[in-house]
TORBANU-379236 format. One record per residue (C-alpha): residue number from 1; residue in three letters; z, x, y. Coordinates in pm, whole numbers, always signed. Each point is the difference from the previous one (the first is absolute). Example, Ala and Ser with C-alpha at 12.3 -4.5 7.8 and 13.67 -1.06 7.14 Angstrom:
REM TORBANU-379236
<pt k="1" r="ALA" pz="+780" px="+1230" py="-450"/>
<pt k="2" r="SER" pz="-66" px="+137" py="+344"/>
This chain:
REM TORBANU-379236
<pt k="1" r="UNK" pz="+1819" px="-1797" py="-1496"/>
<pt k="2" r="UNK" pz="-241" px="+214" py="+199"/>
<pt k="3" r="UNK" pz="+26" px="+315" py="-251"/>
<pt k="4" r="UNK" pz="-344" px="-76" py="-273"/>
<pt k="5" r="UNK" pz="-199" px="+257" py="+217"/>
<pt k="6" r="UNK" pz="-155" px="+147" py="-390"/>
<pt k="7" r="UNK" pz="-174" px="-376" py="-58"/>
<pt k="8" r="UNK" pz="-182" px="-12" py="+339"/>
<pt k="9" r="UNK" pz="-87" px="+361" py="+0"/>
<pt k="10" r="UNK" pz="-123" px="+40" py="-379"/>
<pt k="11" r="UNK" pz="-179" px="-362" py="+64"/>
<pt k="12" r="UNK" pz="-323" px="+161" py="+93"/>
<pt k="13" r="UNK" pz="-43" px="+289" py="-279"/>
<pt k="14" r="UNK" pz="-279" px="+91" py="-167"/>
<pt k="15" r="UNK" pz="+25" px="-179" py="-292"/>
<pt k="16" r="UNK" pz="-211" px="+153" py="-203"/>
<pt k="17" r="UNK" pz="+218" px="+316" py="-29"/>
<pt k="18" r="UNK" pz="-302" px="+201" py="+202"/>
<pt k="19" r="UNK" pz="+46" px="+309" py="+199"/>
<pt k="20" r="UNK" pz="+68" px="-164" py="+370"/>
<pt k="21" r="UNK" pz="-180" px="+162" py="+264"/>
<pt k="22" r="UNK" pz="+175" px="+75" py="+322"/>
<pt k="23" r="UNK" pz="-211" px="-242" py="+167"/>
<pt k="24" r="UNK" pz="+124" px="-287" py="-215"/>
<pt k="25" r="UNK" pz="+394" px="+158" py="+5"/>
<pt k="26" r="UNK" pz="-8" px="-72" py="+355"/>
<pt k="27" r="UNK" pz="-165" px="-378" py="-23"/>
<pt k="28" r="UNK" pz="+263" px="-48" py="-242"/>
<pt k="29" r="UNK" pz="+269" px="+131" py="+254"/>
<pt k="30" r="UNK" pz="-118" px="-192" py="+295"/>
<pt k="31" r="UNK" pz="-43" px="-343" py="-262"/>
<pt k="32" r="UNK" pz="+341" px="+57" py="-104"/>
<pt k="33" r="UNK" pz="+181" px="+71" py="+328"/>
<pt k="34" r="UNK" pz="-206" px="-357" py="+129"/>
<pt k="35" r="UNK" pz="+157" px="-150" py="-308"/>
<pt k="36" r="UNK" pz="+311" px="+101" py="+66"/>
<pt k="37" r="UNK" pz="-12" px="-54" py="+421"/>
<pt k="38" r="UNK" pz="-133" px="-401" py="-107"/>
<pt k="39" r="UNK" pz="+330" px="+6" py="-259"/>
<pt k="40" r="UNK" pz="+217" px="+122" py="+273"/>
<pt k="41" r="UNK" pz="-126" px="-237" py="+318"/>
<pt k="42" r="UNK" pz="+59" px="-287" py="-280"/>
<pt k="43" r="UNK" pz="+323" px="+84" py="-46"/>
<pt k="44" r="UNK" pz="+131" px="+81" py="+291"/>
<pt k="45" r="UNK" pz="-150" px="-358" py="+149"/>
<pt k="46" r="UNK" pz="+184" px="-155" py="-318"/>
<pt k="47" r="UNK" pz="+326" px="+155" py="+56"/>
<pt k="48" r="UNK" pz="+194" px="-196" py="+294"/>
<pt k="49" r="UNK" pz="+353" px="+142" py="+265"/>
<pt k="50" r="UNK" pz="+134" px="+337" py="-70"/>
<pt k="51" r="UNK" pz="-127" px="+80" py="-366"/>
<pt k="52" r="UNK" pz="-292" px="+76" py="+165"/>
<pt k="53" r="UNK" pz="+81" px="+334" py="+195"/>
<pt k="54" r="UNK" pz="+120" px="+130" py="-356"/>
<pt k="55" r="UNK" pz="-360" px="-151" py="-110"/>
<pt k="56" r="UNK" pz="-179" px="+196" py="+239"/>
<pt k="57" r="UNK" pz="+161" px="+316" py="-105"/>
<pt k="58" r="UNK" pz="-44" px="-12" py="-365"/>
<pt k="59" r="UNK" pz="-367" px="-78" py="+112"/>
<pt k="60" r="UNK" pz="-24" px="+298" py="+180"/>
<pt k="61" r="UNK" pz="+156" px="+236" py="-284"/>
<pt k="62" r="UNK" pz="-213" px="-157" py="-246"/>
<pt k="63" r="UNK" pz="-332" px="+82" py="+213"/>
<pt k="64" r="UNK" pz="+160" px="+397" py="+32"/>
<pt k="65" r="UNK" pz="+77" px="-1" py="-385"/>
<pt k="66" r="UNK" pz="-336" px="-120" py="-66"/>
<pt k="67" r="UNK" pz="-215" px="+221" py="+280"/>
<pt k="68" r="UNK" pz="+203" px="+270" py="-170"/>
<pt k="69" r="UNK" pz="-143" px="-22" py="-316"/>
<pt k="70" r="UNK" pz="-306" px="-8" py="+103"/>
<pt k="71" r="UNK" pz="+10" px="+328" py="+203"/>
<pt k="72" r="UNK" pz="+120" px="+135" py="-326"/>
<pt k="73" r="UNK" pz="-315" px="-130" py="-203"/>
<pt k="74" r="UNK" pz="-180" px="+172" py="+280"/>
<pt k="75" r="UNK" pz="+169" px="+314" py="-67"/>
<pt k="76" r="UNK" pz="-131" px="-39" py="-333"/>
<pt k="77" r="UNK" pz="-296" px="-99" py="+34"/>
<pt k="78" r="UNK" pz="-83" px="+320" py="+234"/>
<pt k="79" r="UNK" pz="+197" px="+219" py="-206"/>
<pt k="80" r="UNK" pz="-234" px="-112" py="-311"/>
<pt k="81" r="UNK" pz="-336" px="-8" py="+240"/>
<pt k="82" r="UNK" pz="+109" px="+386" py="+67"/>
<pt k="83" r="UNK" pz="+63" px="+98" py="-365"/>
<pt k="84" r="UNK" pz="-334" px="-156" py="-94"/>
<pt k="85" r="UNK" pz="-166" px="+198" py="+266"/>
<pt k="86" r="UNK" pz="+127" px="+323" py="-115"/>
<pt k="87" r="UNK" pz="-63" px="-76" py="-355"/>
<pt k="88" r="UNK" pz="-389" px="-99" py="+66"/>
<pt k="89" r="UNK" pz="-35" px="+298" py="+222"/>
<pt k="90" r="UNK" pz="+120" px="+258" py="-265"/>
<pt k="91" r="UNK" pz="-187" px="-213" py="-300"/>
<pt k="92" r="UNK" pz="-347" px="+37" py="+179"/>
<pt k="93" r="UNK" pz="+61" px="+405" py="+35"/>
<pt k="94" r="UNK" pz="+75" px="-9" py="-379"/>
<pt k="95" r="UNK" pz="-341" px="-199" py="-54"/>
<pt k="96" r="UNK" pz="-202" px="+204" py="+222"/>
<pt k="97" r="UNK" pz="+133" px="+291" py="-208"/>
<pt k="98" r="UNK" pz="-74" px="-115" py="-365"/>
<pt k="99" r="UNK" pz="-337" px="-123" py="+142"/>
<pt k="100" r="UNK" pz="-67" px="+384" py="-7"/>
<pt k="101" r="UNK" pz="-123" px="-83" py="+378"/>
<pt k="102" r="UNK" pz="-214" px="-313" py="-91"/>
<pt k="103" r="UNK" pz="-21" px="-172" py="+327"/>
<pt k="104" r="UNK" pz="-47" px="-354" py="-163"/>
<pt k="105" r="UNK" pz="+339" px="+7" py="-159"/>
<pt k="106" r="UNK" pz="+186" px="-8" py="+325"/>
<pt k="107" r="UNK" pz="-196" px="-299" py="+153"/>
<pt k="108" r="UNK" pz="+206" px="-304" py="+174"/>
<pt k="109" r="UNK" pz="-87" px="-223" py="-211"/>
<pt k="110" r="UNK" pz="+209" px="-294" py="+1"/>
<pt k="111" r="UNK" pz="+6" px="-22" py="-366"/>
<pt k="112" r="UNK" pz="+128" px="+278" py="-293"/>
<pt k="113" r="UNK" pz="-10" px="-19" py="-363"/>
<pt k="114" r="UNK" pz="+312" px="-14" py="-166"/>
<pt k="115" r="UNK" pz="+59" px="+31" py="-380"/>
<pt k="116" r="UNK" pz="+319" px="-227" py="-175"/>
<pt k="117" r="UNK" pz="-61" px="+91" py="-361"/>
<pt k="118" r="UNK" pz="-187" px="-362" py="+17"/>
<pt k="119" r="UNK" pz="-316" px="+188" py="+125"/>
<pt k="120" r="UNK" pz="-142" px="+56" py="+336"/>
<pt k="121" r="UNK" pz="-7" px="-263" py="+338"/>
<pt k="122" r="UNK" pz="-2" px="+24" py="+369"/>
<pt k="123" r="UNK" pz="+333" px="-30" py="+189"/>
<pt k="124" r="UNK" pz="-6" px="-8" py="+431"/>
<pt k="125" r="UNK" pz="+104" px="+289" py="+180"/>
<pt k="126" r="UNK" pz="+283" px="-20" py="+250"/>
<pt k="127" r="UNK" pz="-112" px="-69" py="+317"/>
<pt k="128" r="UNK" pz="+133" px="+295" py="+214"/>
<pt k="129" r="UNK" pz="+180" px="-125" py="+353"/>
<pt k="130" r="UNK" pz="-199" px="+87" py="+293"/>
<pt k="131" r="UNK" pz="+186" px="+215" py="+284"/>
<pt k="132" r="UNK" pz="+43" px="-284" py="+236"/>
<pt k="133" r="UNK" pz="+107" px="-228" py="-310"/>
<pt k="134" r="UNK" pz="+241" px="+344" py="-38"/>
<pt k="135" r="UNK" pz="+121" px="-19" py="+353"/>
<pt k="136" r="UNK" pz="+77" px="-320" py="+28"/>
<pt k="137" r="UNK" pz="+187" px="-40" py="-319"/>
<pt k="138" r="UNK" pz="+187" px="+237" py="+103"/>
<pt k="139" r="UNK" pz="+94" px="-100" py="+380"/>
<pt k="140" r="UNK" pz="+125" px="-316" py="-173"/>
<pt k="141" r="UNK" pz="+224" px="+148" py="-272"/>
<pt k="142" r="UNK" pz="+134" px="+194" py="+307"/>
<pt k="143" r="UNK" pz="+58" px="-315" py="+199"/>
<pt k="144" r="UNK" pz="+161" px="-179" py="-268"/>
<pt k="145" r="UNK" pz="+170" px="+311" py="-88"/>
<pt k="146" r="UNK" pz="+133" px="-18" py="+360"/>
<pt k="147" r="UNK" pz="+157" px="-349" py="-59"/>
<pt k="148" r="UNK" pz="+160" px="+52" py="-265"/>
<pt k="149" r="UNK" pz="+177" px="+326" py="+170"/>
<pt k="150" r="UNK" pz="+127" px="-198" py="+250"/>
<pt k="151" r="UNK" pz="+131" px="-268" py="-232"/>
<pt k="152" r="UNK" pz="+214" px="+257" py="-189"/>
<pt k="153" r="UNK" pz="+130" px="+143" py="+324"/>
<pt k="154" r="UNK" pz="+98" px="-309" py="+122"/>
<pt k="155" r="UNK" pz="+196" px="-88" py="-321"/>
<pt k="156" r="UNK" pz="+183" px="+337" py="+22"/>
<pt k="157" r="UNK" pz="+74" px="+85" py="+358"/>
<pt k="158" r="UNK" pz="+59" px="-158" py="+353"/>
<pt k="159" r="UNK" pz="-374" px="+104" py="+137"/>
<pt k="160" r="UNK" pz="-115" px="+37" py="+340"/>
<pt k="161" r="UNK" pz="-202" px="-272" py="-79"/>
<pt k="162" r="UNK" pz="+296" px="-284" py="-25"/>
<pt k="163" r="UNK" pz="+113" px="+106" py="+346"/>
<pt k="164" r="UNK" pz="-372" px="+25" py="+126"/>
<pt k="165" r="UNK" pz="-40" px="-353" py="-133"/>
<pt k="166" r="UNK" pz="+309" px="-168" py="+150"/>
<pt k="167" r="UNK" pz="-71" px="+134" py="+347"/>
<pt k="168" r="UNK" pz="-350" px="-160" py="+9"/>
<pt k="169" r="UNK" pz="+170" px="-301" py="-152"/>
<pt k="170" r="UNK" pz="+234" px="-25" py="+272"/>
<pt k="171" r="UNK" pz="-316" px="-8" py="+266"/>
<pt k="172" r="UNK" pz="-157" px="-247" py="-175"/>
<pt k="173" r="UNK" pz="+302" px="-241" py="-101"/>
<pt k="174" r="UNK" pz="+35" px="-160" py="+355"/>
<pt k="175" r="UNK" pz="-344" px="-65" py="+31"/>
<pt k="176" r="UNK" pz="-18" px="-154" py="-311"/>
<pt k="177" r="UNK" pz="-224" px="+229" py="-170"/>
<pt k="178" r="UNK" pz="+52" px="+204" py="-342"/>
<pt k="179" r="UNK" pz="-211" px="+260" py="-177"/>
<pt k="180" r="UNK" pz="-273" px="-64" py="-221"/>
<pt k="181" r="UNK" pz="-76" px="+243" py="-219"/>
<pt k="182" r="UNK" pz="-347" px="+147" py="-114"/>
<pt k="183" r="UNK" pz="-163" px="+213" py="-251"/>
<pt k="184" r="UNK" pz="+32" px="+358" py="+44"/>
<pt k="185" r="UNK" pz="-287" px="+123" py="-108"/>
<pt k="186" r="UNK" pz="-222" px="+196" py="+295"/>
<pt k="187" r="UNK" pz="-60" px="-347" py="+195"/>
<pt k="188" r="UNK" pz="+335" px="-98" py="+101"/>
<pt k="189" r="UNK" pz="-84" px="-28" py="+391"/>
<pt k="190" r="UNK" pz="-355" px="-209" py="-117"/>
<pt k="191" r="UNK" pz="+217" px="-186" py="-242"/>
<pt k="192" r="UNK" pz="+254" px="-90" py="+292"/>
<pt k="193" r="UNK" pz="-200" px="-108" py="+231"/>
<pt k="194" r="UNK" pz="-248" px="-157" py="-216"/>
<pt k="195" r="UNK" pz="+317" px="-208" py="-86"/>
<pt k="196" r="UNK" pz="+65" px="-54" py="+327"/>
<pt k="197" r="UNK" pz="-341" px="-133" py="+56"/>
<pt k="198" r="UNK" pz="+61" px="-241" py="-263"/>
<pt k="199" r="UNK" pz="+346" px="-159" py="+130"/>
<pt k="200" r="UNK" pz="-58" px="-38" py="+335"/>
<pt k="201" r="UNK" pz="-385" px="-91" py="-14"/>
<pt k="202" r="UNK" pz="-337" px="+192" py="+73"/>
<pt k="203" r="UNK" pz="-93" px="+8" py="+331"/>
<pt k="204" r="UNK" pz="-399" px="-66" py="+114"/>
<pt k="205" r="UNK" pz="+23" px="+445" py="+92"/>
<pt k="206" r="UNK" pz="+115" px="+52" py="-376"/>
<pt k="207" r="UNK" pz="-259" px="-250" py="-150"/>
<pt k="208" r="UNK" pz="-258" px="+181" py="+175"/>
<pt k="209" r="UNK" pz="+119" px="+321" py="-63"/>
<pt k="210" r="UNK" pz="+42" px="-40" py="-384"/>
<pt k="211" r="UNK" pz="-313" px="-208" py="-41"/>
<pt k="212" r="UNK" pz="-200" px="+224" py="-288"/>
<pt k="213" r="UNK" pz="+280" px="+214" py="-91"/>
<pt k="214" r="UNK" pz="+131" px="+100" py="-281"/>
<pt k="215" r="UNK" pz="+230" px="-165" py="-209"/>
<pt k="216" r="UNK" pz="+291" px="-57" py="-53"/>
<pt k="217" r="UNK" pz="+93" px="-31" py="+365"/>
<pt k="218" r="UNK" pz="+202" px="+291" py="+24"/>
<pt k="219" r="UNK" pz="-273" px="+216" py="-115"/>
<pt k="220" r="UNK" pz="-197" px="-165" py="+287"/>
<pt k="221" r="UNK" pz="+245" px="+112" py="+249"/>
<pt k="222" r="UNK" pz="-73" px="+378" py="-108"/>
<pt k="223" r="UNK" pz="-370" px="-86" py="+41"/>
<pt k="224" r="UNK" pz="+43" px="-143" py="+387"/>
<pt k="225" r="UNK" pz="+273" px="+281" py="+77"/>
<pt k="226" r="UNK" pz="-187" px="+245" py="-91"/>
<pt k="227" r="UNK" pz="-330" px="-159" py="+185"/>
<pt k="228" r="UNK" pz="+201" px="+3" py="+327"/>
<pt k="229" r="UNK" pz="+124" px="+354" py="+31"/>
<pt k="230" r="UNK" pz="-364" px="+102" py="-62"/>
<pt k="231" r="UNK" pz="-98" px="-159" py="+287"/>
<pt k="232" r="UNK" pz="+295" px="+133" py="+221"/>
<pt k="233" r="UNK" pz="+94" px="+359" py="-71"/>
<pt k="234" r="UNK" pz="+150" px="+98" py="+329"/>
<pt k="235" r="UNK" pz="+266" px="-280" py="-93"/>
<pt k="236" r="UNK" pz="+80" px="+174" py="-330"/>
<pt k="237" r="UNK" pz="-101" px="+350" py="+6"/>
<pt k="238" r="UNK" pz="+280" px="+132" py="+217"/>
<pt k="239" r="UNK" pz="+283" px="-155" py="-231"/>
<pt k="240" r="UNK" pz="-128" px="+141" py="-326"/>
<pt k="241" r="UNK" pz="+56" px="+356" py="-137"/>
<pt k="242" r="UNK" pz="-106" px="+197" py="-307"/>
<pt k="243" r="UNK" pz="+224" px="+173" py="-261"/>
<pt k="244" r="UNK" pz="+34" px="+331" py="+267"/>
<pt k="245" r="UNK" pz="+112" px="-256" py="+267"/>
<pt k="246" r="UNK" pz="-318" px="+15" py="+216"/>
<pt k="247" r="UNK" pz="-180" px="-297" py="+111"/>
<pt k="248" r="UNK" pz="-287" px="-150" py="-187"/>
<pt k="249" r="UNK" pz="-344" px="+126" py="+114"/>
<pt k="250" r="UNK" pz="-304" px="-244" py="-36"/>
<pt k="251" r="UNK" pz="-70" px="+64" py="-335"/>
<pt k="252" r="UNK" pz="+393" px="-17" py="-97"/>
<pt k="253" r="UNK" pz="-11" px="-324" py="+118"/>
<pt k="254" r="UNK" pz="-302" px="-126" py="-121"/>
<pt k="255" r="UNK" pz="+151" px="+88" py="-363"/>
<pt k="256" r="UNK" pz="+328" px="-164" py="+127"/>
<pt k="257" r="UNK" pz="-172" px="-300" py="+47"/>
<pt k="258" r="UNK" pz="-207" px="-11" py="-353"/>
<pt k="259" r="UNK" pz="+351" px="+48" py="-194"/>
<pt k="260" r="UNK" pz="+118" px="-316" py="+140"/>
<pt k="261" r="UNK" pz="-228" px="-196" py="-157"/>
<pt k="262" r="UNK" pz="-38" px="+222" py="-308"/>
<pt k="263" r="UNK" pz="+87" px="-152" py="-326"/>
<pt k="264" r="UNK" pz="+106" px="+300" py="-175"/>
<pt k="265" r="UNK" pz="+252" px="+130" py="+228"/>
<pt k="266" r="UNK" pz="+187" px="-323" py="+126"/>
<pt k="267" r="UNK" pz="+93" px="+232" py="+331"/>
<pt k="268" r="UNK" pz="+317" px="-163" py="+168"/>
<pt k="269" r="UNK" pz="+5" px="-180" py="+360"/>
<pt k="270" r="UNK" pz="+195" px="+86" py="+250"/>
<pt k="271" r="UNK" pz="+43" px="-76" py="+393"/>
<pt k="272" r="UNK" pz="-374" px="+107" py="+87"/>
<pt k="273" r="UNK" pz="-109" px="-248" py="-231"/>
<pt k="274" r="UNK" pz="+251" px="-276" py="+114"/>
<pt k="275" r="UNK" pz="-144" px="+53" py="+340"/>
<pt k="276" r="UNK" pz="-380" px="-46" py="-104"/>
<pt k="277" r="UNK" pz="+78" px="-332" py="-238"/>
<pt k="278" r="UNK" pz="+194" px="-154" py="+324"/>
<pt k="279" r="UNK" pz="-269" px="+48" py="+195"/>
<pt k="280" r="UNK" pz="-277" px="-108" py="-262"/>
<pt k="281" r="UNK" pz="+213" px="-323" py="-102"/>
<pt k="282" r="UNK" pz="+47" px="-53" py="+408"/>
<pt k="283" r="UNK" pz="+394" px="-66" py="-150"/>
<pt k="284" r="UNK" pz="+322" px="+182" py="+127"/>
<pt k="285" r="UNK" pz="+122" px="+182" py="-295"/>
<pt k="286" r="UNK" pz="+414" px="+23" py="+67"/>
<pt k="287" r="UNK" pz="+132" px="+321" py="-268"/>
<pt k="288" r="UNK" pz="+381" px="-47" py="-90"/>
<pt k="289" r="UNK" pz="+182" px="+354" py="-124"/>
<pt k="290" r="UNK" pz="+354" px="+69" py="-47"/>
<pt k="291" r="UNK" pz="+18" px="+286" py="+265"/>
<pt k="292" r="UNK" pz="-150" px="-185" py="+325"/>
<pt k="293" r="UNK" pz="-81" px="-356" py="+181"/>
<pt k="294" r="UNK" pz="-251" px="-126" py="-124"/>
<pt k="295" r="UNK" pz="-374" px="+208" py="+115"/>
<pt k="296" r="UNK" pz="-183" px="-298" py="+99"/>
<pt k="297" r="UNK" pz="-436" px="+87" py="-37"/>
<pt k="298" r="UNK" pz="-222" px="-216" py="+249"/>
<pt k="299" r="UNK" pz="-362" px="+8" py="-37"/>
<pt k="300" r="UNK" pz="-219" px="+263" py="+184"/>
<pt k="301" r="UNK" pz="-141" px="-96" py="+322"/>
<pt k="302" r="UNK" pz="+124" px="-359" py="-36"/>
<pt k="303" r="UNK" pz="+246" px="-279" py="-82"/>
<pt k="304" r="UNK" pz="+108" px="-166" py="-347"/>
<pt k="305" r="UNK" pz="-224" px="-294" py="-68"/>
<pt k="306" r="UNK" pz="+287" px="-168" py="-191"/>
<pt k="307" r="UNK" pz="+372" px="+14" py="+95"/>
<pt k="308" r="UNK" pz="+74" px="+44" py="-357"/>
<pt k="309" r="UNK" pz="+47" px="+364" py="-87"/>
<pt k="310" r="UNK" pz="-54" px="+180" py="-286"/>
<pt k="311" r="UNK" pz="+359" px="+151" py="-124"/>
<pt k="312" r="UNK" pz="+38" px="+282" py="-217"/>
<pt k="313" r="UNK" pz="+308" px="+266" py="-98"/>
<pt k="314" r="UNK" pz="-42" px="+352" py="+0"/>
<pt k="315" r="UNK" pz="+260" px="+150" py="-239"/>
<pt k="316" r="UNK" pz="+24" px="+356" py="-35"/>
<pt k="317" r="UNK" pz="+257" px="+14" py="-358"/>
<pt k="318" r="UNK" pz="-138" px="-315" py="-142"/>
<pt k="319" r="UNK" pz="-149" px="+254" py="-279"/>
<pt k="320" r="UNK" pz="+76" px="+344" py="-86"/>
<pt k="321" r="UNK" pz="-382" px="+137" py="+28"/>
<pt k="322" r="UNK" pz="-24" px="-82" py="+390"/>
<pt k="323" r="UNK" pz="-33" px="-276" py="+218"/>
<pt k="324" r="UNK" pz="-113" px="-372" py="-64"/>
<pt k="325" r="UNK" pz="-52" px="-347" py="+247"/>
<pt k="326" r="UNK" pz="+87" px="-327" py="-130"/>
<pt k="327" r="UNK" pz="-49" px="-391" py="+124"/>
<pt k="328" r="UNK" pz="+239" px="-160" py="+281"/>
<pt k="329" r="UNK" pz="+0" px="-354" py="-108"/>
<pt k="330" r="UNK" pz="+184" px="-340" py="+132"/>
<pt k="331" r="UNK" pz="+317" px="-84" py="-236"/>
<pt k="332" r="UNK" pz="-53" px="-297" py="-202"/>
């Protein structure tokens, strides 16, 4: 029975009944979904003929269920992070006040005396969340927030999504290719062609390319992406516009660039960017979308050093926030 998602995910609590930071909420999220990935590929390799399809899927229900909860202990989490905020922000104006404007009494101090009725001792301040810590908290609530959207609207209606999905199925089927899906979180093209990279090998262009990056791959990909279309502006320039529609001066894309690599915002890849990473990775980079043939992306100024190419899907409905690219992988 693949339903005991509570023992894996409770298996790496505090267990000293502490306040959890968020830090250690999300080890515990990532340790737990590991757990219950190892669980899963066990069982599935156990389970033999056509029980395991149905295996698969409970799998996959039981990874939703549990990714689920945890966007809701998120949700918590924030909403508590927020409350504390406001509360130490209107307890410091009351100190300041009943200081009678003493200047000492409204120090940040990372201790405070507290009184029990058992006499005085030192408790630790709260630490506050920092603004990035802020902004990133909350581009993942929204991303998780996202998912869970578009499970419920698959569950009650016939979305656009379904039909976008079979389509690209029906490309891929004869070649005997399916979609692999990836995390949508800000990095879906990195994440698809990073694992791309991964099943069909890394080519001498990408070990050189990638060589000091950052990791995980994908978040190398931003780096060398966004190293290229420095270096060739006229490419770019003319096929990127601002919010009024108008192309990007210099210093509009200069700032383009820097957001692609930019930690805080997770800005989304698009075409442009599937262009530079063919020609960085020297790989043809074939897109596959319900609406056209296949756009097939050969490196700039050159051929493919590999005639493996990198295969991703562009769906436009795959999520109700916007747009999102996902892995093209051989069927096993």
């Amino acid at each position: 029975n693949v339903n005991n998602k509570h023992s894996v995910m409770n298996s790496d609590e505090d267990s000293s009944g502490g306040s959890e930071t968020l830090g250690q909420m999300k080890r515990r999220h990532k340790l737990a979904l590991l757990a219950l990935g190892k669980k899963h590929k066990q069982l599935i390799k156990s389970t033999k003929g056509k029980a395991k399809k149905q295996v698969k899927l409970d799998c996959e229900e039981e990874v939703k269920a549990m990714e689920k909860e945890h966007a809701a202990e998120l949700s918590a989490f924030a909403a508590a992070a927020a409350a504390a905020a406001d509360a130490a922000a209107d307890g410091a104006g009351g100190d300041t006040a009943d200081a009678g404007g003493d200047k000492e009494a409204d120090t940040d101090d990372a201790n405070a005396l507290s009184f029990d009725g058992s006499g005085p001792r030192f408790v630790q301040k709260e630490k506050r969340l920092t603004k990035a810590q802020k902004r990133r908290l909350k581009r993942e609530q929204e991303e998780r927030q996202r998912q869970l959207d578009a499970e419920e609207e698959k569950k009650n209606t016939v979305a656009p999504r379904d039909v976008e999905n079979q389509r690209i199925a029906a490309q891929l089927k004869p070649l005997g290719l399916c979609v692999h899906e990836v995390v949508s979180d800000g990095h879906c093209l990195y994440r698809a062609v990073a694992n791309q990279l991964t099943e069909t090998g890394m080519n001498s262009a990408a070990v050189v390319a990638l060589q000091g990056k950052r990791t995980p791959l994908f978040m190398g990909l931003r780096d060398v992406t966004a190293e290229y279309m420095r270096d060739h502006m006229d490419e770019f320039a003319m096929f990127l516009v601002d919010d009024n529609g108008d192309m990007l001066d210099e210093a509009g894309y200069v700032k383009y660039c820097d957001a692609i690599v930019d930690d805080d915002k997770a800005e989304w890849g698009g075409q442009p960017e599937i262009v530079a990473m063919a020609s960085v990775l020297h790989r043809k980079i074939i897109v596959y979308s319900a609406g056209a043939q296949p756009l097939e992306v050969n490196p700039s100024g050159g051929t493919a050093e590999t005639d493996k190419p990198l295969r991703v899907s562009f769906h436009q409905h795959y999520y109700g926030l916007g747009e999102h690219y996902n892995s093209v992988i051989r069927q096993s």
